[in-house]
Every structure is written in structure tokens, then in C-alpha cells.
N, C-alpha and C positions, 0 to 999 in steps of 0.2 A: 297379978295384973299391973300393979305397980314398976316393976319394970318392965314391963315392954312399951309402955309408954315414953319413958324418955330416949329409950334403943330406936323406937320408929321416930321421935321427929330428931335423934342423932343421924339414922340413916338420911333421914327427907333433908335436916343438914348438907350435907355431905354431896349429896346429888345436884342439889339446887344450882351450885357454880357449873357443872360439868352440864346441864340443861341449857342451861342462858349462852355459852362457846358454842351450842350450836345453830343460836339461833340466829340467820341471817340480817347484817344491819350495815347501814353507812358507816360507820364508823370502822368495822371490821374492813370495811373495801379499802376503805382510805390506807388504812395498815396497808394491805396487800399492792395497792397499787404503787405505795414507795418502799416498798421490802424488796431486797435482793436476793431473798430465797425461795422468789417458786422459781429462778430459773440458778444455773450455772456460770453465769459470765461474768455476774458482779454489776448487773444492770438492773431496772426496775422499769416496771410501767414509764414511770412516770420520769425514765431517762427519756425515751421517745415524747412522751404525750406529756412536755413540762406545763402546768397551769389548764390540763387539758386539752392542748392543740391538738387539732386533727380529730377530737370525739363530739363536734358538734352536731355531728348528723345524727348519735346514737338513739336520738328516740325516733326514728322510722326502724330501728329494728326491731323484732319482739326478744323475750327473753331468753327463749332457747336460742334462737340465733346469734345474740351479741353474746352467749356463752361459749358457741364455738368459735366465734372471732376471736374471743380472749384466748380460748386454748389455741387457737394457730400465733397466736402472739407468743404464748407461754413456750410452746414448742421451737418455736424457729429464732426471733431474735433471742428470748430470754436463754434459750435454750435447755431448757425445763420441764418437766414431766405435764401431761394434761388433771388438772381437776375433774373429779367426778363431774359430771351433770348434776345431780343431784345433789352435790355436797355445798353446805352452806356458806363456804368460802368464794366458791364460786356464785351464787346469790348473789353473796354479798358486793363483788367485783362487780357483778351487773348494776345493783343499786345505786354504788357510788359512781360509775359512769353516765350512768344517767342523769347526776347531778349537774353534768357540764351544759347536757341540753339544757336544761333551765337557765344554767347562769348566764348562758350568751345570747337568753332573750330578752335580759330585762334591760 
């Protein structure tokens, strides 16, 4: 009994980083919105939309929606494979965009 005690929380270890990478947050958007690697051209988000421009309308979209506006982004300027729906990279892309509508209302 003794060791499987410290084998299960070495496992619960081990797991805990690989749980928290998937769990959608601002900060993970922010990464993806200036990384040059969801597309192929050497461009990011955030060449088009520097400081945000052009995403102040984002909160009349809901979430599925402004998800597949990012993948028509991802796809066509970035020129870049589409994100899951479901995948928490994409979440997270929604989240941090949505941070622009705030800031250009205060």
C-alpha cells in the first residue's frame, strides 16, 4: 500500500501541467493572436488587427460565431489550417478578442 501512494500522486503530478494547456484563458489568446504559427505566411492576428483595430464590434457576436470568423481569418489571410471548434485554443482566441470590446468602451 505504501507504494502506490506515491506512484498516484507522481501520476496526478505529471498530469496536472498537461490539464491546465487545455484549459481556455486570455492569456493563451493573447499568445495566439501575435504568433505567426497558426498560419503560413509569417503574419499574425495582430498584423491586421495591431492594438485591436477593426475588433470593436466583437461583442455583438456570440461565440461560435466570432470562432468561425477567426478560422476564415486563420484560413485565408494567415493562410492556415482551421482550429477545432471545440479546441481550447480556439476559446481562447475568442476570449482575448473580446477583451478589445471592453477596452474601447471605457
Amino acid at each position: 500500500m505504501k507504494q502506490r501512494i506515491p506512484t498516484f500522486f507522481a501520476l496526478v503530478a505529471l498530469a496536472a501541467p498537461a490539464i491546465a494547456i487545455d484549459v481556455p484563458s486570455v492569456e493563451r489568446g493573447k499568445e495566439l493572436f501575435t504568433s505567426t504559427q497558426l498560419g503560413t505566411n509569417g503574419t499574425s492576428c495582430a498584423s491586421c488587427h495591431q492594438d485591436g483595430k477593426g475588433l470593436e464590434g466583437v461583442g455583438g457576436y456570440d461565440d461560435a460565431q466570432l470562432g468561425r470568423t477567426v478560422n476564415q481569418c486563420i484560413t485565408k489571410p494567415l493562410k492556415g489550417k482551421t482550429l477545432d471548434p471545440a479546441s481550447s485554443d480556439l476559446k481562447s482566441l475568442v476570449m482575448y478578442l473580446k477583451t478589445f470590446e471592453h477596452s474601447h468602451h471605457e
